[in-house]
matplotlib code that plots the C-alpha trace (Angstrom):
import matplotlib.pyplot as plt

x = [80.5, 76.5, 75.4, 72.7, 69.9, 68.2, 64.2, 62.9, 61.0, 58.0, 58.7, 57.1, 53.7, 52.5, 53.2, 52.8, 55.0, 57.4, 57.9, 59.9, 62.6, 66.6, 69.1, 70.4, 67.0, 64.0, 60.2, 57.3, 55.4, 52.0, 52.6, 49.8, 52.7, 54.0, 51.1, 50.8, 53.7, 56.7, 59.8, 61.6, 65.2, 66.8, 70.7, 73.0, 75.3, 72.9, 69.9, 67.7, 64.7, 64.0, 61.0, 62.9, 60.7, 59.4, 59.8, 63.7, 64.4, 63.4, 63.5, 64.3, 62.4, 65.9, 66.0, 68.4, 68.0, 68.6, 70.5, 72.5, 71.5, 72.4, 71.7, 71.3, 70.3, 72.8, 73.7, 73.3, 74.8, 78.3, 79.1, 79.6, 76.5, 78.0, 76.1, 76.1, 78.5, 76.3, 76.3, 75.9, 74.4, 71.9, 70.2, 66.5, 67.0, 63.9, 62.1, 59.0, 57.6]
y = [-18.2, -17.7, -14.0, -13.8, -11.5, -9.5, -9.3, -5.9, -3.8, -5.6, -9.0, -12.1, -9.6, -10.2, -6.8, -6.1, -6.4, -4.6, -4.0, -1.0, -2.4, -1.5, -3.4, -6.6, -7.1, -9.6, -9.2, -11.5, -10.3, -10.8, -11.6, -12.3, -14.8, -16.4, -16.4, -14.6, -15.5, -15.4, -14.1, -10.6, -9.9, -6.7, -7.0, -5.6, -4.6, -2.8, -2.3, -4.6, -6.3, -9.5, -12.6, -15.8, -18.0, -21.1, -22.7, -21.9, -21.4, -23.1, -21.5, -24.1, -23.7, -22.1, -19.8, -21.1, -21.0, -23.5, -23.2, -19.8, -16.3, -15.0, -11.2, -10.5, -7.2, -5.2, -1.6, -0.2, 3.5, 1.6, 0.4, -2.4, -3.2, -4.8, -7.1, -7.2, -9.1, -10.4, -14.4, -16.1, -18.7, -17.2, -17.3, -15.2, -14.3, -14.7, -16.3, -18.6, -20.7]
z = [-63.3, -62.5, -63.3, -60.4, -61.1, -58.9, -58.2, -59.3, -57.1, -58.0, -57.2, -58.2, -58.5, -62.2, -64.4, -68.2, -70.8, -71.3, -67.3, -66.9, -64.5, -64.0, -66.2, -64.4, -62.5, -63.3, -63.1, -63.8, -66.7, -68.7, -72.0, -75.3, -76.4, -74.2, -71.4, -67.8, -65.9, -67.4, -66.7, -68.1, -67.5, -68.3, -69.7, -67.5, -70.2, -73.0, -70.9, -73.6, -72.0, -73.4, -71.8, -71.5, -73.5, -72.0, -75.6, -74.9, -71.6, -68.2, -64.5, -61.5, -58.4, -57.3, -60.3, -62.3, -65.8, -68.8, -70.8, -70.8, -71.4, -74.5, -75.5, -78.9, -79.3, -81.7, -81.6, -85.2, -84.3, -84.9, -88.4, -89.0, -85.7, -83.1, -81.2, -77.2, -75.4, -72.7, -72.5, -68.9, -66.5, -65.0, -61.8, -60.6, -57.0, -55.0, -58.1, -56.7, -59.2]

ax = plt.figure().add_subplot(projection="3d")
ax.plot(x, y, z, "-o")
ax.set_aspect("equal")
plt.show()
């Protein structure tokens, strides 16, 4: 199964880091790191945004991404912390390289 996210409101148009952008969408975003177009997804379970790093991750011309998404953000409010559950292959709707 392919967890397909959707564009945010602002597209492919380039916006800083951290873009603030609904969980489950995907914006392209300037970032001191990792350069001026890279892609930010938002997790659709725990709302975490995180940049898919070109040194991990790659985006097809048709979106897809290699290898599978991962989220790793933990929720310390629960003892022990319980880390998301969120691991898929993903897809960027309307992503242009």
């Amino acid at each position: 199964m392919t967890y397909a996210f959707k564009p945010s409101a602002s597209g492919s148009v380039v916006v800083p880091y951290p873009a603030k952008i609904p969980p489950g969408t995907w914006a392209v975003v300037s970032d001191r790191t990792f350069g001026s177009r890279v892609p930010q997804v938002v997790c659709p379970l725990c709302c975490t945004p995180s940049i898919l790093s070109p040194e991990i991750h790659s985006v097809a011309a048709d979106g897809t991404v290699r290898p599978s998404l991962i989220c790793l953000q933990y929720d310390f409010s629960q003892q022990p912390p319980v880390r998301c559950t969120f691991h898929d292959h993903v897809i960027l709707e309307g992503w242009t390289p």
